[in-house]
CHARMM-style PDB file with segment names, atoms N, HN, CA, C and O in Angstrom:
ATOM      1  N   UNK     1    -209.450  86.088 -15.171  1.00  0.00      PROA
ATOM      2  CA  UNK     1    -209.434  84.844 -15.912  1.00  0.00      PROA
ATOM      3  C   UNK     1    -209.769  83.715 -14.945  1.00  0.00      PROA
ATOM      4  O   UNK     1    -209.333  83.882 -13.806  1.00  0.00      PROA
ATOM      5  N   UNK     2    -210.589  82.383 -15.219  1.00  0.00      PROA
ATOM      6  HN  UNK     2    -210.943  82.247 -16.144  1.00  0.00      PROA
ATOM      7  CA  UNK     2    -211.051  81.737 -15.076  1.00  0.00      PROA
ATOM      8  C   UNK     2    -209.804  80.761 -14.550  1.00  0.00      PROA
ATOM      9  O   UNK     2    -208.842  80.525 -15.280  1.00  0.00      PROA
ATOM     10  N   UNK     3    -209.925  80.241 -13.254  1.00  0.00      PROA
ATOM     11  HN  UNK     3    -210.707  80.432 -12.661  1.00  0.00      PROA
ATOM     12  CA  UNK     3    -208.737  79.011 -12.845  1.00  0.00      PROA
ATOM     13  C   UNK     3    -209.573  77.591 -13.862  1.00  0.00      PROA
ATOM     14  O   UNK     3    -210.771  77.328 -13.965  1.00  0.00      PROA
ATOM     15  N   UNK     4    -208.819  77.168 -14.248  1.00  0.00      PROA
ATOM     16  HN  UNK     4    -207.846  77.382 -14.165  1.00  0.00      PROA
ATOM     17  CA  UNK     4    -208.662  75.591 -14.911  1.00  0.00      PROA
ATOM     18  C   UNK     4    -209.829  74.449 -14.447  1.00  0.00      PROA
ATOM     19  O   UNK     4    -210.366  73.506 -15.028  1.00  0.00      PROA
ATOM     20  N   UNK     5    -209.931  75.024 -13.121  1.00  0.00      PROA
ATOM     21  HN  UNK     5    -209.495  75.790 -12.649  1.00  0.00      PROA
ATOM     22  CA  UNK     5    -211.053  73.297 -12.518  1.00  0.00      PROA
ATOM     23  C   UNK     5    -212.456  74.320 -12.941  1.00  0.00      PROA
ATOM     24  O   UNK     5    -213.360  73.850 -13.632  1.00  0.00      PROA
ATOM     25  N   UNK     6    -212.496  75.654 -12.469  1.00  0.00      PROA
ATOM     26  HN  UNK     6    -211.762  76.036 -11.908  1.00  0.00      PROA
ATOM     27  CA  UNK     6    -213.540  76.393 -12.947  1.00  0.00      PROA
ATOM     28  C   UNK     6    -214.310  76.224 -14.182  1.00  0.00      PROA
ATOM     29  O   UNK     6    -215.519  76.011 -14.278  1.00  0.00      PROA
ATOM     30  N   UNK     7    -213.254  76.376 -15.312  1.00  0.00      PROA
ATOM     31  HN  UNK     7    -212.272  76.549 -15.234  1.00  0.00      PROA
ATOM     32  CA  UNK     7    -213.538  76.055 -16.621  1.00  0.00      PROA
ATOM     33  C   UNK     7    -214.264  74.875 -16.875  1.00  0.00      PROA
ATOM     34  O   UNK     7    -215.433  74.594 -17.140  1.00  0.00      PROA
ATOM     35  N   UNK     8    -213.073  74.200 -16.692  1.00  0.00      PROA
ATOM     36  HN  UNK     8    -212.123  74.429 -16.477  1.00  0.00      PROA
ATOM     37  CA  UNK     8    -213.632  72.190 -16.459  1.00  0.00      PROA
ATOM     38  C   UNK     8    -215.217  72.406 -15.600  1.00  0.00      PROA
ATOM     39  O   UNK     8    -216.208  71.940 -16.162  1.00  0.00      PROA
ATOM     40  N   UNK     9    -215.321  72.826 -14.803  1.00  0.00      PROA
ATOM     41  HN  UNK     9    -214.516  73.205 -14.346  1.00  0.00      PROA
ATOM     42  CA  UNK     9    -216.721  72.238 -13.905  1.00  0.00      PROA
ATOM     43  C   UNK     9    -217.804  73.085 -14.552  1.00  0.00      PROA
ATOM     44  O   UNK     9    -218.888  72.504 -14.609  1.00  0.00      PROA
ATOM     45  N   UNK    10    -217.777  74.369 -15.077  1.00  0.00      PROA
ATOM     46  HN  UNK    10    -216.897  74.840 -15.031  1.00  0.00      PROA
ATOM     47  CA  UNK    10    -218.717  74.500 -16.348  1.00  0.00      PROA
ATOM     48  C   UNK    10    -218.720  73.959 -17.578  1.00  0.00      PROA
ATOM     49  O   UNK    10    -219.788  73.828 -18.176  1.00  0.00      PROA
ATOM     50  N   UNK    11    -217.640  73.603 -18.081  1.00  0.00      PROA
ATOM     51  HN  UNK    11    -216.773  73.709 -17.595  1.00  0.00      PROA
ATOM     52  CA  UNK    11    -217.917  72.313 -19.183  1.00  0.00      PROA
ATOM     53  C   UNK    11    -218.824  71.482 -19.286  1.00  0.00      PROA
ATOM     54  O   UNK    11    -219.437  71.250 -20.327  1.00  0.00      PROA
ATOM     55  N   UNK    12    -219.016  70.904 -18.127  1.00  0.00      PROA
ATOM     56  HN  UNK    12    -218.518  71.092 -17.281  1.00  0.00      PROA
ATOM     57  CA  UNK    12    -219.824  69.479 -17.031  1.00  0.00      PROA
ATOM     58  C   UNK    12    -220.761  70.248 -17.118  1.00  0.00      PROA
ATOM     59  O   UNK    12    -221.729  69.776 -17.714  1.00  0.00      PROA
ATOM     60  N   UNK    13    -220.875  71.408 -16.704  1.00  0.00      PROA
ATOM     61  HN  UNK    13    -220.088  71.791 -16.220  1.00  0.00      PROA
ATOM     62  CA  UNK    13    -222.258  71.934 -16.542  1.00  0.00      PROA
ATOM     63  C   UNK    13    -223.092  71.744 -17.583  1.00  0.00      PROA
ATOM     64  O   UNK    13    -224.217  71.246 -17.628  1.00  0.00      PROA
ATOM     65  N   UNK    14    -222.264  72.291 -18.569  1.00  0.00      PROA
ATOM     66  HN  UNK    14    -221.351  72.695 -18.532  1.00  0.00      PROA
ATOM     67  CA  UNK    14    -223.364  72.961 -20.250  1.00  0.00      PROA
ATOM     68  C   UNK    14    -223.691  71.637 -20.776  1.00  0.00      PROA
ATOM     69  O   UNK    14    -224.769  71.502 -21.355  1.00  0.00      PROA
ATOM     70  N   UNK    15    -222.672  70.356 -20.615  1.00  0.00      PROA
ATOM     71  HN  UNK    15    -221.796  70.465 -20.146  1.00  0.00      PROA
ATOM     72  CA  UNK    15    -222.387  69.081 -21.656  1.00  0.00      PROA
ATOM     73  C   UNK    15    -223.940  69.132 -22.071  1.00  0.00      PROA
ATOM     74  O   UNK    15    -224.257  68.965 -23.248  1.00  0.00      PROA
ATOM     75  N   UNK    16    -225.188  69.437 -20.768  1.00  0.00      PROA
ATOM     76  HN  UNK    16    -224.931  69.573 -19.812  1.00  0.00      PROA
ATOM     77  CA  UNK    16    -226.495  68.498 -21.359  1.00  0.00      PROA
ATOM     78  C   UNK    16    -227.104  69.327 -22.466  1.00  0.00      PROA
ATOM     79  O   UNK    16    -228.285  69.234 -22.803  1.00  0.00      PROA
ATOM     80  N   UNK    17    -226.360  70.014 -22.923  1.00  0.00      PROA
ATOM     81  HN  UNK    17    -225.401  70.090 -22.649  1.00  0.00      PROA
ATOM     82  CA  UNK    17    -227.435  70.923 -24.319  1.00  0.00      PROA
ATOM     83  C   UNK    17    -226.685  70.018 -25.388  1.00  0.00      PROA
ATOM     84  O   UNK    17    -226.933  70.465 -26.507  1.00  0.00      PROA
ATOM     85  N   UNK    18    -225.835  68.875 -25.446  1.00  0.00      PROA
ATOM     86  HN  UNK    18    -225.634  68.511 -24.536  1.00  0.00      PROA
ATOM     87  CA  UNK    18    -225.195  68.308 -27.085  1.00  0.00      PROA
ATOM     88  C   UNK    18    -226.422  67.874 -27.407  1.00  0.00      PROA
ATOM     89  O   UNK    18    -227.142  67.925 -26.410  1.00  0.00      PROA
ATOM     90  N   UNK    19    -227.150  67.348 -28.636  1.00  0.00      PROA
ATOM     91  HN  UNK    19    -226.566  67.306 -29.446  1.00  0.00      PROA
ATOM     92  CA  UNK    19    -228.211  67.133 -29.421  1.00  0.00      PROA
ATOM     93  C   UNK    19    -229.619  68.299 -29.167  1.00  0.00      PROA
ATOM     94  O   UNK    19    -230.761  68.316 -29.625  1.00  0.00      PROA
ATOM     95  N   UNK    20    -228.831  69.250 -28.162  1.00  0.00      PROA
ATOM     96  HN  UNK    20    -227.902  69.236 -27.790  1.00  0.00      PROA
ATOM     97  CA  UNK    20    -230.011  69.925 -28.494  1.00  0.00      PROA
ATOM     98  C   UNK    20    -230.368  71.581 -29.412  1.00  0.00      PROA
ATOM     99  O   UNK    20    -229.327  72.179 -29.143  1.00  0.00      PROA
ATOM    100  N   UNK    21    -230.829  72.123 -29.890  1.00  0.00      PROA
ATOM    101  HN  UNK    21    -231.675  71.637 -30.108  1.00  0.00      PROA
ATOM    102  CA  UNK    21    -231.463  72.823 -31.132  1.00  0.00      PROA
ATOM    103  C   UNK    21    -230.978  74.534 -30.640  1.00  0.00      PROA
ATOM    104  O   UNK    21    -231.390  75.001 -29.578  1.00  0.00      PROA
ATOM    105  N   UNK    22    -230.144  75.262 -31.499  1.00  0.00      PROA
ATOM    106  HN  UNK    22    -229.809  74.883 -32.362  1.00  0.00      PROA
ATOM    107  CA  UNK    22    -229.483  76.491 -31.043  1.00  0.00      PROA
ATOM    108  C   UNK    22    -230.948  77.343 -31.269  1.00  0.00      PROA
ATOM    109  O   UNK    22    -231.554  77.194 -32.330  1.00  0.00      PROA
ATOM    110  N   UNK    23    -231.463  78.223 -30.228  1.00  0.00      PROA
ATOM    111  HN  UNK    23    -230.971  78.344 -29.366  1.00  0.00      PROA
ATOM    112  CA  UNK    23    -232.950  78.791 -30.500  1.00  0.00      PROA
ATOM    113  C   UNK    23    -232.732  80.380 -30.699  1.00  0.00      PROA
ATOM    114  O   UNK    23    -233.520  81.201 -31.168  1.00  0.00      PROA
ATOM    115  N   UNK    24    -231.153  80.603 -30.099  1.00  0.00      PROA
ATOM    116  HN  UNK    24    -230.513  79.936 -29.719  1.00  0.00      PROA
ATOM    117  CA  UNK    24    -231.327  82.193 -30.328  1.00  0.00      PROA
ATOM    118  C   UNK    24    -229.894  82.301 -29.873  1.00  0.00      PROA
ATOM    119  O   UNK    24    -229.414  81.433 -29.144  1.00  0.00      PROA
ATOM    120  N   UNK    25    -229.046  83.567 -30.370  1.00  0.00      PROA
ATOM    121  HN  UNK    25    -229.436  84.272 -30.962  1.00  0.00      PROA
ATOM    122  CA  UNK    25    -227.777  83.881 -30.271  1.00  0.00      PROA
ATOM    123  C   UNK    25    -227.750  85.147 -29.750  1.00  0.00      PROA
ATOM    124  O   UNK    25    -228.403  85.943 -30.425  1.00  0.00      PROA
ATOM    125  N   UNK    26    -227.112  85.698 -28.583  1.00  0.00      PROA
ATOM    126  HN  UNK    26    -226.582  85.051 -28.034  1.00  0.00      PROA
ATOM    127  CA  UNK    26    -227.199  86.787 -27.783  1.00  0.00      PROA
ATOM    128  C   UNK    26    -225.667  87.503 -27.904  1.00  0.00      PROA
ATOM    129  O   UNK    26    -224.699  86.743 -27.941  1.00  0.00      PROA
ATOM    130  N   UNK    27    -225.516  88.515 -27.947  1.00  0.00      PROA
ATOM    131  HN  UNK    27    -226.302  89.133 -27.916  1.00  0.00      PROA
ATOM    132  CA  UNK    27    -223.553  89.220 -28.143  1.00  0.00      PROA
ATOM    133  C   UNK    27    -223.776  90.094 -26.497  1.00  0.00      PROA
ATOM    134  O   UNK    27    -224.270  91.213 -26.352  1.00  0.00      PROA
ATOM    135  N   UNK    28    -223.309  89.293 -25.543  1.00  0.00      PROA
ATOM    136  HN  UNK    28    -222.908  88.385 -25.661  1.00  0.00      PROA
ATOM    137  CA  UNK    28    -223.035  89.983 -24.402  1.00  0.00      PROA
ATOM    138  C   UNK    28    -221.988  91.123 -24.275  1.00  0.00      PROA
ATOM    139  O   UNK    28    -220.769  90.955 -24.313  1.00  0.00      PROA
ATOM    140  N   UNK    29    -222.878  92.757 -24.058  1.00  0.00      PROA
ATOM    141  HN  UNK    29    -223.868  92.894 -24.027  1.00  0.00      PROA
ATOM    142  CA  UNK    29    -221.913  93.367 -24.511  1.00  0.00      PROA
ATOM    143  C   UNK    29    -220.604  93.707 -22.726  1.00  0.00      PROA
ATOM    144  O   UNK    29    -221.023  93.940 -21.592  1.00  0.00      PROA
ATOM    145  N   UNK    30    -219.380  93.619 -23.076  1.00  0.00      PROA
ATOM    146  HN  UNK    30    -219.040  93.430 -23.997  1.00  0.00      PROA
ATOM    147  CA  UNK    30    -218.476  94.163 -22.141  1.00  0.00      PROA
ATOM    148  C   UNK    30    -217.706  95.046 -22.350  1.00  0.00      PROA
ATOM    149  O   UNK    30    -216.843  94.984 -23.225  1.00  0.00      PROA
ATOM    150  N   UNK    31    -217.929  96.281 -21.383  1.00  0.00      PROA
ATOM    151  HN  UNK    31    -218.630  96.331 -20.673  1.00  0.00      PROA
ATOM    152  CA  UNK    31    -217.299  97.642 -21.868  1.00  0.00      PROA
ATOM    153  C   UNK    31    -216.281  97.826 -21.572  1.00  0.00      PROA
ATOM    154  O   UNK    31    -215.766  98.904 -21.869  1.00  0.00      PROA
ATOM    155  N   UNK    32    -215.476  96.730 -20.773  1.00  0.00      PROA
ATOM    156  HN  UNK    32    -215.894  95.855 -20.531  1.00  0.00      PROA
ATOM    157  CA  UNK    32    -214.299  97.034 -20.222  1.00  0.00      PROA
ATOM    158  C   UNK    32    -213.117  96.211 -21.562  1.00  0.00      PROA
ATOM    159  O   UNK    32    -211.901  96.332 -21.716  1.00  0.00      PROA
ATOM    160  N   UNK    33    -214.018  95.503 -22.230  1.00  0.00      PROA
ATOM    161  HN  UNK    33    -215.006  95.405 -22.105  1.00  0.00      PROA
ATOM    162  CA  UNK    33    -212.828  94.349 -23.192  1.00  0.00      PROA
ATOM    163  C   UNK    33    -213.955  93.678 -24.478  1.00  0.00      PROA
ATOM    164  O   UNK    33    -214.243  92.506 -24.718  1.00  0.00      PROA
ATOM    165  N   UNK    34    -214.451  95.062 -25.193  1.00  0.00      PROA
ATOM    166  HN  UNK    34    -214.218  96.015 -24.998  1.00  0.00      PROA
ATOM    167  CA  UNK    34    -214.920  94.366 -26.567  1.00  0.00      PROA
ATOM    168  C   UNK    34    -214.701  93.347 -27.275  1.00  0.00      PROA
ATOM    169  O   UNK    34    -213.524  93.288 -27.632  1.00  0.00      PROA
ATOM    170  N   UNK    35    -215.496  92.309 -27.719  1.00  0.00      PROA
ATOM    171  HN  UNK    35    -216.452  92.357 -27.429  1.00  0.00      PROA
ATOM    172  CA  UNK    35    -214.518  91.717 -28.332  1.00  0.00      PROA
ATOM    173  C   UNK    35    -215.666  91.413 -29.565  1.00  0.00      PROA
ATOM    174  O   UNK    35    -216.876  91.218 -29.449  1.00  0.00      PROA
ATOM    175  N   UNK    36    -214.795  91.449 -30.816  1.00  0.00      PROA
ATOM    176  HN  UNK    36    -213.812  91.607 -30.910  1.00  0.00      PROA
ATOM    177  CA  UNK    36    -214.802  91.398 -32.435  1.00  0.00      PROA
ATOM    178  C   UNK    36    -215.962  90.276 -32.318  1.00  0.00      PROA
ATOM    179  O   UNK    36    -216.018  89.508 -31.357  1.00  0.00      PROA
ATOM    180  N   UNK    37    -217.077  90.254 -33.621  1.00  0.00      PROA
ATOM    181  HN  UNK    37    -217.032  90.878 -34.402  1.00  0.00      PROA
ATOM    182  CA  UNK    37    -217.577  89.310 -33.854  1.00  0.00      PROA
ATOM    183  C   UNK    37    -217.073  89.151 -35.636  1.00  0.00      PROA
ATOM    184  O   UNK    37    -216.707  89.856 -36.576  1.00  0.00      PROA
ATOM    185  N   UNK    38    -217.232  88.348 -35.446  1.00  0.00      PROA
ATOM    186  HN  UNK    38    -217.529  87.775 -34.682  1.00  0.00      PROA
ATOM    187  CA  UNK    38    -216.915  87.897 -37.381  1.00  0.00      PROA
ATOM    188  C   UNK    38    -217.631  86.663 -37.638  1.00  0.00      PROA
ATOM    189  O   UNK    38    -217.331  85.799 -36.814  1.00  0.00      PROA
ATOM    190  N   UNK    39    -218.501  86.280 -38.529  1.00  0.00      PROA
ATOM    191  HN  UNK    39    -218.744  86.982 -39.198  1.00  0.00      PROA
ATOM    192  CA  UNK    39    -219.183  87.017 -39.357  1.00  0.00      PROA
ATOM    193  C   UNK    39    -219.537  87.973 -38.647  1.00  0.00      PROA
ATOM    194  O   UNK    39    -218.932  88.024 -37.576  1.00  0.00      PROA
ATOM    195  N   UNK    40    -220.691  89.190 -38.911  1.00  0.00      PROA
ATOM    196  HN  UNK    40    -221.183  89.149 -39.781  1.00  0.00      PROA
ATOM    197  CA  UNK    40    -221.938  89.895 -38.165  1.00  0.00      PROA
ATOM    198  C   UNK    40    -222.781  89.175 -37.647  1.00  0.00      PROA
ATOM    199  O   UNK    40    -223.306  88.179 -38.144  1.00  0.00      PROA
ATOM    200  N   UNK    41    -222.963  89.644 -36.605  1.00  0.00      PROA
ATOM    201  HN  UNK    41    -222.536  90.453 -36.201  1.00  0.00      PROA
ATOM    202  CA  UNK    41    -223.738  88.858 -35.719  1.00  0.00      PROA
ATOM    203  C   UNK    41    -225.043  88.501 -36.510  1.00  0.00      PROA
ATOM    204  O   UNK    41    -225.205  87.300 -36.725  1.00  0.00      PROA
ATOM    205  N   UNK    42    -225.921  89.298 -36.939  1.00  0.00      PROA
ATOM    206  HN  UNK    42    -225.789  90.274 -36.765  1.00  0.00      PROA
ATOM    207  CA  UNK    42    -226.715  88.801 -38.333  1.00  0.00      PROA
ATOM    208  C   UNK    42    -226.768  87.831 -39.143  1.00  0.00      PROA
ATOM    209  O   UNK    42    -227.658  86.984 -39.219  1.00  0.00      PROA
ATOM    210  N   UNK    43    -225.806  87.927 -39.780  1.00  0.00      PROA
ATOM    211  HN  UNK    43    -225.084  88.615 -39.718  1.00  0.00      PROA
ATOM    212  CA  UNK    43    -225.144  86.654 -40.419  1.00  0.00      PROA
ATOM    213  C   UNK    43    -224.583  85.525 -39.911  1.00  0.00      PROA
ATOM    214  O   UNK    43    -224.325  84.581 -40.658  1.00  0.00      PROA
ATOM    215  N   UNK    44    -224.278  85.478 -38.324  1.00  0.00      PROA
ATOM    216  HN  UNK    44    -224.488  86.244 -37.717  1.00  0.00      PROA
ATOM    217  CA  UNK    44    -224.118  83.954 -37.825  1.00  0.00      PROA
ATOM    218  C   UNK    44    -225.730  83.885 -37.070  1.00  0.00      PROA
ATOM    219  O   UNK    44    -225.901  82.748 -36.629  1.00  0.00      PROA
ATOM    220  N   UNK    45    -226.419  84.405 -36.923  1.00  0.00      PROA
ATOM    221  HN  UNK    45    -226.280  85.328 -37.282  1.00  0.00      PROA
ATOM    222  CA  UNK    45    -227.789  84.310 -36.451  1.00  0.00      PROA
ATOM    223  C   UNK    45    -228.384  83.061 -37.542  1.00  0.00      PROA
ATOM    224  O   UNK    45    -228.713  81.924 -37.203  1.00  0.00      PROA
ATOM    225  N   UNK    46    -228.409  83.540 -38.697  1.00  0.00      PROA
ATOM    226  HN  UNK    46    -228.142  84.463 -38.972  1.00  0.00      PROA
ATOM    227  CA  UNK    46    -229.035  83.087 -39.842  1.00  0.00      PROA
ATOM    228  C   UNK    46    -228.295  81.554 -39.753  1.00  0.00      PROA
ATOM    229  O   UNK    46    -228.991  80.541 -39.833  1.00  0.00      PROA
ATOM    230  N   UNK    47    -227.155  81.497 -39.621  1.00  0.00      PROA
ATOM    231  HN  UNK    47    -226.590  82.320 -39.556  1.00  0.00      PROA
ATOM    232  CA  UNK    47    -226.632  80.259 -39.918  1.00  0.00      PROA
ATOM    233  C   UNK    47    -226.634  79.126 -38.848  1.00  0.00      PROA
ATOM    234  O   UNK    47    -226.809  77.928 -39.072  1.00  0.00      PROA
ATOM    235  N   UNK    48    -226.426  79.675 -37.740  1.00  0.00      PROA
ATOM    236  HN  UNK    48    -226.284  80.647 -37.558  1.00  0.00      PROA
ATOM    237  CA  UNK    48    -226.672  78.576 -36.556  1.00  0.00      PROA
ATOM    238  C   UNK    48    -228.091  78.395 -35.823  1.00  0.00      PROA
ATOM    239  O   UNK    48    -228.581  77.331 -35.445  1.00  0.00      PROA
ATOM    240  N   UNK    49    -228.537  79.454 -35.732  1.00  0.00      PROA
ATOM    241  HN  UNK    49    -228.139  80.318 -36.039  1.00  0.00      PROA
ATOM    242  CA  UNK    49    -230.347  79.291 -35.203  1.00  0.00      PROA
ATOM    243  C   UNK    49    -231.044  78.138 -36.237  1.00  0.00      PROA
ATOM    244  O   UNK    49    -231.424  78.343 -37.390  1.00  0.00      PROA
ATOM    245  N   UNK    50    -231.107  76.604 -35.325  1.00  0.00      PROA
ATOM    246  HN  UNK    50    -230.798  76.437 -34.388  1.00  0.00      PROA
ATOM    247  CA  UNK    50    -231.971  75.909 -35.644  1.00  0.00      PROA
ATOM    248  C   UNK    50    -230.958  74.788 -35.860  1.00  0.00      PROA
ATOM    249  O   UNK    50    -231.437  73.789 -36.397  1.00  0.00      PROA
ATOM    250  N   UNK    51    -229.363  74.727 -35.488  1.00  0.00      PROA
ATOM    251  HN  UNK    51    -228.973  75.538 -35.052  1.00  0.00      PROA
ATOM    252  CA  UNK    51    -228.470  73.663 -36.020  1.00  0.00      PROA
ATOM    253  C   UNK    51    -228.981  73.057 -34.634  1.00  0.00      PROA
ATOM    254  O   UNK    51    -229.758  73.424 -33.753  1.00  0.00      PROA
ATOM    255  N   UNK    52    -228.290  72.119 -34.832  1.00  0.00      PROA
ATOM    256  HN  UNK    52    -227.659  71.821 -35.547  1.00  0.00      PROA
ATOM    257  CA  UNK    52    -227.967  71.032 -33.077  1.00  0.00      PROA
ATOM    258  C   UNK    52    -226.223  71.554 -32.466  1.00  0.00      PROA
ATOM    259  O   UNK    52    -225.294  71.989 -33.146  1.00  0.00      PROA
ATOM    260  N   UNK    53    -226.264  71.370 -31.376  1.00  0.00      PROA
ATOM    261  HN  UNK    53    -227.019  71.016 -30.824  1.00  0.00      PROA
ATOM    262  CA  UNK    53    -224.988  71.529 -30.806  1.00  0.00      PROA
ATOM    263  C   UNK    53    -224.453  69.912 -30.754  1.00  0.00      PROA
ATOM    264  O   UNK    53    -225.238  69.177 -30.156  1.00  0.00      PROA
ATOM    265  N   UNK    54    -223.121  69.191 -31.340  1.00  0.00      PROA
ATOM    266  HN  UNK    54    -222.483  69.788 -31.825  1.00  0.00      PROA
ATOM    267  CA  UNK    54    -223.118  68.523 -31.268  1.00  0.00      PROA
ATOM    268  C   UNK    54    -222.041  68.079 -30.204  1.00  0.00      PROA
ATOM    269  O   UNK    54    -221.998  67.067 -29.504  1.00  0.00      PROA
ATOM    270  N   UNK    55    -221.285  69.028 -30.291  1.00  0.00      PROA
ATOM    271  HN  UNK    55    -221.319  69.850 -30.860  1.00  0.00      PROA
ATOM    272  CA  UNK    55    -220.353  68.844 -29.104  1.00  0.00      PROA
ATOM    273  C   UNK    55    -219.915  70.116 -27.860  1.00  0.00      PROA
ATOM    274  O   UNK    55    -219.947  71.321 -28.109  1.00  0.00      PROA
ATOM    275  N   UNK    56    -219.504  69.503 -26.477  1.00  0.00      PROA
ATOM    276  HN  UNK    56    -219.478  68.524 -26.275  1.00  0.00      PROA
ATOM    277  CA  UNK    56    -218.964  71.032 -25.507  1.00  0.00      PROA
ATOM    278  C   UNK    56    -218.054  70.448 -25.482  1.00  0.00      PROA
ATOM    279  O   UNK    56    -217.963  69.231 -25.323  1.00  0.00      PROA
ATOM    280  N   UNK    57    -217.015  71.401 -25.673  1.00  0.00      PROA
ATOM    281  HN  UNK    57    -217.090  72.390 -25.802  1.00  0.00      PROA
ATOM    282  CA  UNK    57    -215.448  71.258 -24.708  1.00  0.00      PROA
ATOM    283  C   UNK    57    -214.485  71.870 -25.019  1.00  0.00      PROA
ATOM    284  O   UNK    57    -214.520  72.548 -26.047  1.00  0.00      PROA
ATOM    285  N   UNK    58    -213.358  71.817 -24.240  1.00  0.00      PROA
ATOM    286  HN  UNK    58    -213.329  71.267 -23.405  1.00  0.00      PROA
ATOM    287  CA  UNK    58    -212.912  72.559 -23.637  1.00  0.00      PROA
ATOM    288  C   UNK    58    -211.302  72.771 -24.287  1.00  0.00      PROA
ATOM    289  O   UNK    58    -210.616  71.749 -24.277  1.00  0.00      PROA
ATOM    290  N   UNK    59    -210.643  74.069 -24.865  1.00  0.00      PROA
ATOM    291  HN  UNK    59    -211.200  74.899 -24.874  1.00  0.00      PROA
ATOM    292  CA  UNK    59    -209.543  74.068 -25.009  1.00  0.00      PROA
ATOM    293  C   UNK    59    -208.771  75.289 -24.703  1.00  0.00      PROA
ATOM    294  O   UNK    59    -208.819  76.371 -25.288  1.00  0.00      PROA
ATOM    295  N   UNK    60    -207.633  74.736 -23.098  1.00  0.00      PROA
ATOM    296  HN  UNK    60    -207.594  73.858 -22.623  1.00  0.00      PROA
ATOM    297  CA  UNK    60    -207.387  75.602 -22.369  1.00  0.00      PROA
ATOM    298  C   UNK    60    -208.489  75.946 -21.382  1.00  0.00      PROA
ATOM    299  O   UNK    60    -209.368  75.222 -20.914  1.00  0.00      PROA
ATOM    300  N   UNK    61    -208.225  77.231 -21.184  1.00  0.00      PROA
ATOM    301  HN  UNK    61    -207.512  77.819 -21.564  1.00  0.00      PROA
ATOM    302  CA  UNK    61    -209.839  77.865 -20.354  1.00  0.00      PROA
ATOM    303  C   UNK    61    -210.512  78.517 -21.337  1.00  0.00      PROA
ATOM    304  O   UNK    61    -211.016  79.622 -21.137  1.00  0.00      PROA
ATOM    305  N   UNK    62    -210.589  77.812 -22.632  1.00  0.00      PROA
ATOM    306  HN  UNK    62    -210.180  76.914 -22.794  1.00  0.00      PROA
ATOM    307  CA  UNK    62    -212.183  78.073 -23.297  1.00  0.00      PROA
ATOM    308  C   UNK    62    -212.831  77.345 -23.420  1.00  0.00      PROA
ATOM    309  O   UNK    62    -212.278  76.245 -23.380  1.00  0.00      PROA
ATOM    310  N   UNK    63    -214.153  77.297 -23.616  1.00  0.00      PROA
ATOM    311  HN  UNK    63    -214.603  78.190 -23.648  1.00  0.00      PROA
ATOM    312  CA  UNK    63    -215.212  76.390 -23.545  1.00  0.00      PROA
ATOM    313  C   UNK    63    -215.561  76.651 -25.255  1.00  0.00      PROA
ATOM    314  O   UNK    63    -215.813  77.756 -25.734  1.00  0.00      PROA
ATOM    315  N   UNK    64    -215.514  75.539 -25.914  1.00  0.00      PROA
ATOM    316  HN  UNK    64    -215.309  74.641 -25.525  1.00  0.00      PROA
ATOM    317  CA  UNK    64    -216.328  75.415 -27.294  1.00  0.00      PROA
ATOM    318  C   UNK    64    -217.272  74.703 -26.846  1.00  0.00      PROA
ATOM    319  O   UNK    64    -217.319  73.836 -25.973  1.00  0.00      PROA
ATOM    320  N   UNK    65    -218.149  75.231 -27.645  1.00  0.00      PROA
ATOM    321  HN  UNK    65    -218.111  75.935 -28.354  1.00  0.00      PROA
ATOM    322  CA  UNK    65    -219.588  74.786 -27.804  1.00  0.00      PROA
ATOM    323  C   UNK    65    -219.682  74.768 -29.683  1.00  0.00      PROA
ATOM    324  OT1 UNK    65    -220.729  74.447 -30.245  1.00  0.00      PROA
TER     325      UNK     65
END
């Protein structure tokens, strides 16, 4: 797990994609700790490819985008 300033200083990193256009959605696979998609990845393809990102940040050590 990610220490706290880590998190924070990729936050900073990503901020410059807000207004810009989602072009493609990738499911990085990890074999050690699967983790669930919901919708199907299919079905959030369809729905976010082509929105804007309007906001990054951060709750806890996760990063929303």
């Amino acid at each position: 797990m990610p220490e706290l300033p880590e998190v924070e200083t990729m936050r900073r990193g990503i901020a410059g994609i807000v207004g810009g256009a989602i072009r493609g959605v990738e499911k990085l696979r990890c074999p050690r700790k699967p983790i669930h998609v919901a919708p199907r990845l299919a079905a959030w393809r369809r729905r976010v490819i082509g929105q804007r990102v309007t906001a990054v940040d951060r709750i806890g050590k996760r990063v929303v985008v």
